[in-house]
TORKOL-4160 file (C-alpha; in steps of 0.2 Angstrom, whole numbers, padded with zeros to 4 digits, m for minus):
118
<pt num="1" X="0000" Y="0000" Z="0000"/>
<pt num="2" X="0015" Y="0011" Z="0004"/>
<pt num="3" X="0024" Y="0009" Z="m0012"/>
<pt num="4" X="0003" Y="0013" Z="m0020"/>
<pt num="5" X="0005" Y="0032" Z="m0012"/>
<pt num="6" X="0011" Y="0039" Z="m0030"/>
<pt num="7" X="m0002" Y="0032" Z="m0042"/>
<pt num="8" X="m0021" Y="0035" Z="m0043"/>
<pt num="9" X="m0035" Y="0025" Z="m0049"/>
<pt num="10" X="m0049" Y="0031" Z="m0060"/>
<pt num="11" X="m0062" Y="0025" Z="m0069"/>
<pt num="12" X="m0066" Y="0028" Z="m0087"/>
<pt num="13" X="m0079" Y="0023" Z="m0099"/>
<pt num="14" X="m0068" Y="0016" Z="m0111"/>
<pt num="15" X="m0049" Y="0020" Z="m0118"/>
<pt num="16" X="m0046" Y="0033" Z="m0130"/>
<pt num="17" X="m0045" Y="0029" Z="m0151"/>
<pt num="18" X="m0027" Y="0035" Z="m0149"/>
<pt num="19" X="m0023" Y="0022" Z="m0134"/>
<pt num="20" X="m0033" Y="0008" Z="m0144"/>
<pt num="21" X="m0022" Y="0013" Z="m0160"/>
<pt num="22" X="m0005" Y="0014" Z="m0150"/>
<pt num="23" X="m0007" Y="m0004" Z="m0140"/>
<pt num="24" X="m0015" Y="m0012" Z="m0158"/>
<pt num="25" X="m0029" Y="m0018" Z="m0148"/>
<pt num="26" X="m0050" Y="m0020" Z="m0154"/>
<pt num="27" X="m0064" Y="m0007" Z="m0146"/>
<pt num="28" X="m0069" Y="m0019" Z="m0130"/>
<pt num="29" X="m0054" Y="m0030" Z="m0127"/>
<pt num="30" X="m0044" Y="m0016" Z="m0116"/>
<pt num="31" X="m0051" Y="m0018" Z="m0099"/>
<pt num="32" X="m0039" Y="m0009" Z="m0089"/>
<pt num="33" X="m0022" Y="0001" Z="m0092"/>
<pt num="34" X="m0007" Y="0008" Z="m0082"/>
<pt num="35" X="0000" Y="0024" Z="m0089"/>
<pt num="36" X="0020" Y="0029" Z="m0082"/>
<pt num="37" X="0034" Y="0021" Z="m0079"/>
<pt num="38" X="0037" Y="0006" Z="m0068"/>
<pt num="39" X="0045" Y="0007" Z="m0049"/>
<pt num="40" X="0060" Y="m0004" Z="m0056"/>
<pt num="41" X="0064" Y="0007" Z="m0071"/>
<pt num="42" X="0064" Y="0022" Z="m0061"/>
<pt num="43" X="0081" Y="0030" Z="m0054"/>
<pt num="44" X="0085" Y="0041" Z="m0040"/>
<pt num="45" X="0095" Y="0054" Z="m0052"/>
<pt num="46" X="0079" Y="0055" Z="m0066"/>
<pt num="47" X="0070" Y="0070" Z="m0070"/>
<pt num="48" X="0053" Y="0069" Z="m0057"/>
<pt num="49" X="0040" Y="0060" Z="m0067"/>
<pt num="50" X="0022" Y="0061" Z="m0065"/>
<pt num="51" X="0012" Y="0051" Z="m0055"/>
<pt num="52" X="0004" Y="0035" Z="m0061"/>
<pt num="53" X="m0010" Y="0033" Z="m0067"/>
<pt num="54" X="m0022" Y="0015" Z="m0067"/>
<pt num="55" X="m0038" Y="0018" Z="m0080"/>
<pt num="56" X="m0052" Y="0004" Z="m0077"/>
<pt num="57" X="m0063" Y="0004" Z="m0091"/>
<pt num="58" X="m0080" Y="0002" Z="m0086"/>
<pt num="59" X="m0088" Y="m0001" Z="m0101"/>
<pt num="60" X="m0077" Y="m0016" Z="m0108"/>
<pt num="61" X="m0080" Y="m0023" Z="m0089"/>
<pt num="62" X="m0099" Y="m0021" Z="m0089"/>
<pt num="63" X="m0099" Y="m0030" Z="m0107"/>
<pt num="64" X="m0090" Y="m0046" Z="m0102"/>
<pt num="65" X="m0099" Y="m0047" Z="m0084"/>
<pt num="66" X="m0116" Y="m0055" Z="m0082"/>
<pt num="67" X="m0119" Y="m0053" Z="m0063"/>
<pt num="68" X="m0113" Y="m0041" Z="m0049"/>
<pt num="69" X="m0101" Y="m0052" Z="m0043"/>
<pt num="70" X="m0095" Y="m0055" Z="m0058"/>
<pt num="71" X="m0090" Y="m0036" Z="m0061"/>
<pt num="72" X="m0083" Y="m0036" Z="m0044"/>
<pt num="73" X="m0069" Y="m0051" Z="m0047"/>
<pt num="74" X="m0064" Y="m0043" Z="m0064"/>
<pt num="75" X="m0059" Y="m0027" Z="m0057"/>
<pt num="76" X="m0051" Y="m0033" Z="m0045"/>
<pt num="77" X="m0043" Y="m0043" Z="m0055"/>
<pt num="78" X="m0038" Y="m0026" Z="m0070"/>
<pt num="79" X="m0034" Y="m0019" Z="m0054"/>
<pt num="80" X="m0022" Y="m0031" Z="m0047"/>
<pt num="81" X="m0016" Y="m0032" Z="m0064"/>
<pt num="82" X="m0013" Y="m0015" Z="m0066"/>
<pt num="83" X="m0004" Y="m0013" Z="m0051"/>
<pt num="84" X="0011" Y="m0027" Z="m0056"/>
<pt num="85" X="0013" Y="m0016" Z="m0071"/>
<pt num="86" X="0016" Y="m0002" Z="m0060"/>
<pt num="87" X="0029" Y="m0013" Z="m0049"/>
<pt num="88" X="0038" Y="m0018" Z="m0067"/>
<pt num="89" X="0030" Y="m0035" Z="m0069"/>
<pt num="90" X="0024" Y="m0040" Z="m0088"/>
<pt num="91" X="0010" Y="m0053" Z="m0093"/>
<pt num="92" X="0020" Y="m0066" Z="m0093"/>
<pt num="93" X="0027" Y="m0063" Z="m0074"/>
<pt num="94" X="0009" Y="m0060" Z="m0069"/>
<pt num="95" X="0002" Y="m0077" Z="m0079"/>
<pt num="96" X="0017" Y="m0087" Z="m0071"/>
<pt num="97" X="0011" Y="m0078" Z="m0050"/>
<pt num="98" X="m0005" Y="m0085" Z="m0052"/>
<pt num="99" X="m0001" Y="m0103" Z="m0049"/>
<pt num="100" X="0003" Y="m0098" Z="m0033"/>
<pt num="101" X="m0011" Y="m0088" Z="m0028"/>
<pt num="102" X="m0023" Y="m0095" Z="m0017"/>
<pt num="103" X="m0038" Y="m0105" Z="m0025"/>
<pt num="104" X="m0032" Y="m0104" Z="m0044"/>
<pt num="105" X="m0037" Y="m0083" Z="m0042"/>
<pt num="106" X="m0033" Y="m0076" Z="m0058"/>
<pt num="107" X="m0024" Y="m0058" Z="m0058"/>
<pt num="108" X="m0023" Y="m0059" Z="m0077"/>
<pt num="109" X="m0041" Y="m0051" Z="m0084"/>
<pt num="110" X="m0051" Y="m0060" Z="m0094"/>
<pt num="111" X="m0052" Y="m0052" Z="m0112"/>
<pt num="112" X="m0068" Y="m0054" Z="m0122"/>
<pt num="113" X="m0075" Y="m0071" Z="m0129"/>
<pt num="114" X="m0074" Y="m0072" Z="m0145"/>
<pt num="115" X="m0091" Y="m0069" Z="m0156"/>
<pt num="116" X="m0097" Y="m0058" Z="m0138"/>
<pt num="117" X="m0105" Y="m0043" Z="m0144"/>
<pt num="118" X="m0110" Y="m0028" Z="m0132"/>
């Protein structure tokens, strides 16, 4: 939570055209972003930088989710996800943690099923 102090969480309706262009990714796949740079590419002699910045996208999330509860285990899980971007962890770090989590949880965000329309 400590390490969490520089980085705020907001909600959005969806990402940008530009973000969608720039990461090569379809309108309602992108369920959650972190924009600045990680805590283990920053160095004590850098230029400041600006905060971080997690964007859930509310949209996507409501479009994959069929109940409350589902809504509720997919932010959290863009959230968590989000968060190990902001501590320098990729996908692939992230897919490998979550054979250790408790119960099988996921921290990887599930993308839109194929043929699923909103």
């Amino acid at each position: 939570g400590r390490k969490l102090e520089n980085v705020e969480v907001i909600v959005e309706d969806e990402p940008s055209e530009k973000v969608l262009r720039e990461l090569g990714v379809g309108r309602g796949s992108l369920l959650g972003l972190y924009h600045g740079v990680p805590l283990k590419r920053k160095s004590i002699w850098a230029a400041p930088t600006l905060p971080g910045r997690i964007s859930i996208y509310r949209i996507p999330i409501l479009a994959l989710s069929a109940t409350r509860e589902e809504i509720r285990r997919r932010i959290r899980a863009v959230v968590i996800h989000e968060i190990g971007h902001h501590f320098g962890l990729s996908d692939r770090d992230m897919a490998s943690l979550e054979s250790e989590l408790p119960g099988g949880e996921k921290v990887s965000p599930p993308t839109r099923r194929r043929g699923r329309e909103r």
